[in-house]
N, C-alpha and C positions, 0 to 999 in steps of 0.2 A: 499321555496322549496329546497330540498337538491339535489345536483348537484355531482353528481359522474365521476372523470376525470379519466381514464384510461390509464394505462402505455403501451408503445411498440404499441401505435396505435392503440388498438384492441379495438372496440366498445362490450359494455355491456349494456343489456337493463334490466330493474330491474320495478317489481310493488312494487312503496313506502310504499303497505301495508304489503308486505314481508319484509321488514325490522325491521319490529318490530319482528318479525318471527326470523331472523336473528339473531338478538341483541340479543334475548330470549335465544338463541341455542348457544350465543358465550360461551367458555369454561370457559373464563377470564379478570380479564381485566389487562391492563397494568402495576404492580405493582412490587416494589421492596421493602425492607426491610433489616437494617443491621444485621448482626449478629456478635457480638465481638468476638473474640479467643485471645488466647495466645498469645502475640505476643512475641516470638523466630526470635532474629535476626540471621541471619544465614551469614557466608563469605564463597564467591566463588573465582575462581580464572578464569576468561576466558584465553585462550590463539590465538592469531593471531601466534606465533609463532615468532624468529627470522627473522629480515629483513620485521614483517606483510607479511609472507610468504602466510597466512592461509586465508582466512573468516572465522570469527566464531560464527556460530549460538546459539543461550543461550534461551534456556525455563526459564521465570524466575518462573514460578508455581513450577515447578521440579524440578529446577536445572541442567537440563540433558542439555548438549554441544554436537555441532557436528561441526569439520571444513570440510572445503573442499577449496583446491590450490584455490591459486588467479586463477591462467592464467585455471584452468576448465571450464572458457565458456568465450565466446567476444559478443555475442551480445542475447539479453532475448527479447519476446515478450509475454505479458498479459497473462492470461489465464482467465482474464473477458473479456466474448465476448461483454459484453457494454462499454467497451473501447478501444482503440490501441496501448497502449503503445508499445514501440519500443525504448528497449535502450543498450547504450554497455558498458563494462567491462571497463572503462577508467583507476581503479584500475591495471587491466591485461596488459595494454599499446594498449586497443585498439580504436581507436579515428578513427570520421567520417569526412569527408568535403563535404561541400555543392557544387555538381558541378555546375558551373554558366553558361554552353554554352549549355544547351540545358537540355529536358526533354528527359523520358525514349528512345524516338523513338534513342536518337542519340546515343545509346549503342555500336553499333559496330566502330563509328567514338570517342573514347573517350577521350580526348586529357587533359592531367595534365599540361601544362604549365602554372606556376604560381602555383603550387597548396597550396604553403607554404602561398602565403594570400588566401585563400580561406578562408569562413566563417567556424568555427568550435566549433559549437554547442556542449554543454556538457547536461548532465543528471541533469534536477533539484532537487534542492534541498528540493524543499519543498511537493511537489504534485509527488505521487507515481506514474499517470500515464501521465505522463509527460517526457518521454525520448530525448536521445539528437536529434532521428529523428520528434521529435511533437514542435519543437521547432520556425518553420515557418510559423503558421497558417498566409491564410487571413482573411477577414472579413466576404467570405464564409462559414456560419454555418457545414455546410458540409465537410468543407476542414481541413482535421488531419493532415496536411504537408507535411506529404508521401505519402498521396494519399487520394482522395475524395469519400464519403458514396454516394453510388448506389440505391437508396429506393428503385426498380423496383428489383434488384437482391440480397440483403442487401448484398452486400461484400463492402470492401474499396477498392476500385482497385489502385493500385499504379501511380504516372504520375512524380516521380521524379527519378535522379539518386544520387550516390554517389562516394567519394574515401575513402576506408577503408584504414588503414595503421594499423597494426599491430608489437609491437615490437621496438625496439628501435638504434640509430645510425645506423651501417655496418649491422641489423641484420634485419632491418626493411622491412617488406614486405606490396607488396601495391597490391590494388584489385581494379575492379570498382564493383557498388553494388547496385542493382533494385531492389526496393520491387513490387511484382508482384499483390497480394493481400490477403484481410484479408478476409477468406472465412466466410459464416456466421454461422459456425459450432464452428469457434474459428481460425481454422488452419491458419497456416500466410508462403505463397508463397513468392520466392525471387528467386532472380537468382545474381550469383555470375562468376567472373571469372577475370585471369591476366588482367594485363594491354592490352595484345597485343593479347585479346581475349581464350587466350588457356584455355586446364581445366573448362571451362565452366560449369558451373551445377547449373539446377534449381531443389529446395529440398525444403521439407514443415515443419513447425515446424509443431508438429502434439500435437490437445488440448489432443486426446485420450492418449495420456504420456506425461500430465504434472503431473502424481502422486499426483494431490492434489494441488502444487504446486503456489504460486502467481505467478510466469510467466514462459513461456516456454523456455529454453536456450536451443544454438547451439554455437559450438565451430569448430571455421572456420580451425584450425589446424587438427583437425582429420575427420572434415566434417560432424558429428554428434552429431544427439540431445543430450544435455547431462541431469541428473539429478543435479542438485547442493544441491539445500533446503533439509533439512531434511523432512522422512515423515510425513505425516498427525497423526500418530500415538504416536511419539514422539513432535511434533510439534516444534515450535518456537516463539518468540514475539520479541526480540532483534537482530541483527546482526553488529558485530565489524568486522570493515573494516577499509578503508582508500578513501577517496572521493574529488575530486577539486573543494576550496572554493575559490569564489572573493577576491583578498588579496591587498592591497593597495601598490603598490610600487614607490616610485617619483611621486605621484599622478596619477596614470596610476592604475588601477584593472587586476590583471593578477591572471591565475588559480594558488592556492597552494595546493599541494597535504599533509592533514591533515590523522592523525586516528583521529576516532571518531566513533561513535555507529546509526546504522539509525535501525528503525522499521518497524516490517512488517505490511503491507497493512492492516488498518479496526483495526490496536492496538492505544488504543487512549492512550495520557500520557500528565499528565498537570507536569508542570516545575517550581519549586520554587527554587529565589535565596534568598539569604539572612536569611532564614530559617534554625533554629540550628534543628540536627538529633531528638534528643528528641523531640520537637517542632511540628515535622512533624506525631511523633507517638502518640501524649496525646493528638494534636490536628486535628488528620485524619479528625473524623467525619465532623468537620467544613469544613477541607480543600478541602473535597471530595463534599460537597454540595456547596461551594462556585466554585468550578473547574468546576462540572455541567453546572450551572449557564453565566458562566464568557468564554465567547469563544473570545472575542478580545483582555483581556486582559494580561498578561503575566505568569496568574496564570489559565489559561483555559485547559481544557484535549482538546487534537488536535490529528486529523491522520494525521501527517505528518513525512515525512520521516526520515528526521533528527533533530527530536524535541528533543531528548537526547544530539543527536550534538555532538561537541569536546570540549566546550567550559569551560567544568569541569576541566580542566586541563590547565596550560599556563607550558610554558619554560621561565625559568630566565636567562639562560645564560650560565648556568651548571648544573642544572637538574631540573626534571616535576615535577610543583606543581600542587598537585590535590587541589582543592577549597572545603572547611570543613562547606561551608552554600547554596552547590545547590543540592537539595536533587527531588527527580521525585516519583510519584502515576503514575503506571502501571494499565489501565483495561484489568484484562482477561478473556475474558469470558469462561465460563465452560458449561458445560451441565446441569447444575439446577440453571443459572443464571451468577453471575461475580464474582471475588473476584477481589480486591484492594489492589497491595502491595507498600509500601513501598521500592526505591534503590537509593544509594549512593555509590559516587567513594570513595577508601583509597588509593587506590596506583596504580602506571602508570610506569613500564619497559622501555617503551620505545623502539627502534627498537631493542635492544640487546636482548631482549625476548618475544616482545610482548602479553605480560603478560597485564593485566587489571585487579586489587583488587577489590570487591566493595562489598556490606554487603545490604540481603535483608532483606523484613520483611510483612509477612502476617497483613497489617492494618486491613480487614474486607473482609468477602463474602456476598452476596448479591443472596436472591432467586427470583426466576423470582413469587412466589407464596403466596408470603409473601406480604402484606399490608403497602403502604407507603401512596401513594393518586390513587384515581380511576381517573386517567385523560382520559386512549383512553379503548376503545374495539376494538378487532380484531376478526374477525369473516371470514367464517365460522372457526370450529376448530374441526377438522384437514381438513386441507385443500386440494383443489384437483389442476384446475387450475387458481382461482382468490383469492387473499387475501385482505378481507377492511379492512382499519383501520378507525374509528371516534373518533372526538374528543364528551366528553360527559359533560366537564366543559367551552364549548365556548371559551377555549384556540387555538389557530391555530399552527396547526401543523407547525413544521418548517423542519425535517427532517425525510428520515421514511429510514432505511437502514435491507436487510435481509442479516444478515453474520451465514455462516458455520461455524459448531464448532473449523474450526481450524483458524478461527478468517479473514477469505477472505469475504468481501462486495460481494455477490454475485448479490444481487437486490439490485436497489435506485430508490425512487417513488421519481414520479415528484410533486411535492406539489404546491400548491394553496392555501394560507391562506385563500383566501374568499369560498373556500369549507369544508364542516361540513367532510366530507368522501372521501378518497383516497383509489385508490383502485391498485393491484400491479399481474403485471404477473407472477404466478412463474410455469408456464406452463413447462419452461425449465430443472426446479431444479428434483434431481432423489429423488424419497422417501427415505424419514427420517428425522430426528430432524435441525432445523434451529433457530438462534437466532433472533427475530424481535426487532430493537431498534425505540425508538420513539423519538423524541424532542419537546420540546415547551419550551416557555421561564423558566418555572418552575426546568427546569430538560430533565435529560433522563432516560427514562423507558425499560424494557427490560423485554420480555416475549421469551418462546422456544416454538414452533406450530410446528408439524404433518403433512410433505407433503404426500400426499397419492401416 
C-alpha cells in the first residue's frame, strides 16, 4: 500500500485508483542532462572596499556586483516563514547577550550588572537559519530560543529578553531587546528601548518588504526596515564580507574576526582542495557527479553558509597568500534548469582595498528537460495547492526542496524513506515558475513546475 504523508499537517485523502490517473497526467519526470559550452574563463574583481567598508554581493552567472555599508542594518530576520532565524550584523559591531535574571515579564526591572559575562551568542557558521538569537534551544521540539511555536495560533511568541550593544569603546550604545513574536504571515514583532526604559518602541519587520529578499533587515540606528540584498532581478549567489570565527588562542577559542565569502541560502557549492585549475575544468563532469553523490565528504555540494569560507587565503607574516589548489563548483539554478560554474581565488588586497581577484568559468548547464535517469515523477503539473513527488525506481527519497528562481528554499518536504510518495504544500507560494529538487543516493534531480 502506498502511504501518502503530508507536509504543514494538512490531511489529504486520495482513491489509489487515481493515481494512476495522476501519474498518467504528470508532465515529467525528474530529469537532468549536461550540456557542454565553451568554457571562457572569465576575471572579476569583487570589492568590500578599504578598511571591508562594503558587503559585497557577487552574481557569479552575471557577474554583476552590488555593495551595500557594513553598519546598513544590525539585526535581519528570515523571510521563510518555515523557519526563525533571527540574526545580527556582528560585522557592523552589533552584538547580543543573553539576559540571565529573568524572562520577557521583567522588561521594565532590567538590570545589566555583570553584563560583560553574560553569555554572548554569535551567528553560525554553518546552517543559514541558525542566528545568534536560535542559539539556546531546549529539548522542546517547539522551542526556537527566542520564543516558543504556538500550534493553536502558528506564531512564535517570544518569552526571552536581551542586551543589544551596538558600536564600539566611548561610542557604544546599549538597549534592552524583546522579541514579541513571529507572526504566521512571516512578520517578526519586537520591542526595543534604553536602558532606563525611555524611547521605547515596538515595530514589526514586515515579510510584505522583504523584496524577494533571504531575510528581513532593521537597522536600530535609524529605526527602519532596511533593504540590503540586491534585487530578485539582479540577483546574487555569493556574499564578501567579514564574519567571527573560533580561533585558538593559549588554548582558549576566542571569536577572530576574518574576511571571507558565505552564500546565499539554498546555493549549493562543493569545495575542492588539492585540485590544479585545469583539473577542475577537463574533469567537471566527473567532479559534479561525484559532488552529487558525496554529501559527507569534503568534496560534497553543501548549502551552507560559509562553504567558500576564508580559508583560500592565509597571511604569512607580510602578505596574503591566496592557495593555487582550492578551487569551488557553484549550482545555480536558472529557469530551464542549473548551470555549474567553475571559481577560484588569484588575488586578496587586504584591508587596504578590499579587493578580492578570482577567475570564473561556465563548466556546464543542465536542463530540467533533458534525460539523465527517470528516478521521481511530480505530479499534478501545474500545480494548484498540493505537489507529489514518487519515487518510481524503489530509490527512497532523501530530500525534496521547492526553491524560487532566485535560488531561496521556499518548501522542504518532510520525508519518509519507507514512503513510495511525498507529498508538499505549496498552498502558500504565489503563481509562477518554482525549481523542485529531488535527492536520493544516486544524485539530485531538478525539474521547474507551474504554480497555478
Amino acid at each position: 500500500m502506498i502511504v501518502v504523508k503530508v507536509i504543514l499537517q494538512q490531511q489529504f485523502f486520495y482513491n489509489p485508483l487515481d493515481m494512476k490517473k495522476l501519474l498518467f497526467l504528470a508532465a515529467s519526470t525528474m530529469m537532468l542532462a549536461g550540456s557542454v559550452k565553451s568554457q571562457t574563463v572569465i576575471t572579476d574583481t569583487v570589492s568590500m572596499g578599504p578598511g571591508y567598508s562594503n558587503f559585497a554581493f557577487f552574481n557569479v552567472s552575471s557577474g554583476v556586483k552590488n555593495t551595500m555599508p557594513i553598519n546598513s542594518w544590525h539585526m535581519s530576520h528570515t523571510s521563510n516563514t518555515r523557519d526563525n532565524a533571527l540574526k545580527f550584523n556582528h560585522t557592523g559591531d552589533a552584538f547580543v547577550y543573553l539576559y540571565p535574571n529573568g524572562d520577557n515579564k521583567a522588561f521594565a526591572s532590567f538590570d545589566t550588572t555583570g553584563w560583560q559575562k553574560w553569555v554572548k551568542p554569535y551567528n553560525d557558521l554553518v546552517k543559514h537559519e541558525e542566528g545568534a538569537l536560535n542559539k539556546q534551544k531546549s529539548s522542546n521540539m517547539w522551542d526556537f530560543s527566542w520564543g516558543v511555536y504556538d500550534a493553536a495560533t502558528h506564531k512564535v511568541v517570544g518569552d526571552s529578553m536581551y542586551l543589544i550593544t551596538l558600536g564600539k569603546g566611548q561610542n557604544m550604545r546599549f538597549f534592552k531587546f524583546m522579541p514579541v513574536s513571529q507572526e504566521s504571515n512571516g512578520d517578526f514583532i519586537f520591542t526595543i528601548a534604553e536602558l532606563n526604559g525611555s524611547n521605547a518602541v515596538t515595530d514589526t519587520l514586515k515579510q510584505s518588504l522583504a523584496n524577494g529578499a533571504t531575510y528581513k533587515y532593521f537597522n536600530f540606528t535609524t529605526m527602519k526596515q532596511a533593504n540590503v540584498e540586491p534585487d530578485a532581478m539582479e540577483g546574487w549567489h555569493l556574499n564578501f564580507t567579514r564574519y567571527y570565527v573560533p580561533t585558538l588562542n593559549q588554548g582558549v577559542y576566542i571569536p577572530y574576526i576574518t574576511a571571507g565569502v558565505e552564500s546565499k541560502r539554498g546555493i549549493r557549492i562543493a569545495k575542492f582542495k588539492g585540485l590544479a585549475w585545469s583539473d577542475l575544468q577537463s574533469n567537471h563532469a566527473q567532479l559534479i557527479d561525484d559532488a552529487n553523490t558525496d554529501t559527507t565528504g569534503g568534496k560534497g555540494f553543501r548549502n551552507e553558509l560559509t562553504r567558500v569560507g576564508h580559508d583560500w587565503k592565509t597571511f604569512n607574516g607580510q602578505a596574503f597568500v591566496v592557495a593555487d589548489s582550492m578551487n569551488y563548483i557553484v549550482e545555480v539554478p536558472t529557469t530551464s534548469g542549473k548551470e555549474f560554474w567553475g571559481v577560484r581565488f588569484i588575488g586578496f588586497g587586504g584591508s587596504s582595498t578590499g579587493n578580492v581577484v578570482l577567475q570564473r568559468v561556465l563548466l556546464t548547464s543542465l536542463s530540467s528537460t533533458e534525460a539523465l535517469t527517470k528516478s521521481f515523477v511530480i505530479f499534478p503539473v501545474p500545480s494548484n495547492d498540493q505537489l507529489f513527488v514518487k519515487s518510481i525506481n524503489n530509490e527512497p527519497i532523501l530530500s525534496i526542496h521547492v526553491y524560487g528562481l532566485d535560488g531561496r528554499i521556499l518548501v522542504s518536504g518532510d520525508v519518509d524513506s519507507n514512503e513510495e510518495v511525498t507529498a508538499l504544500n505549496i498552498s502558500n507560494l504565489k503563481s509562477g515558475q518554482y525549481i523542485v529538487e529531488v535527492k536520493n543516493k544516486n544524485g539530485v534531480q531538478s525539474q521547474i513546475i507551474n504554480k497555478l
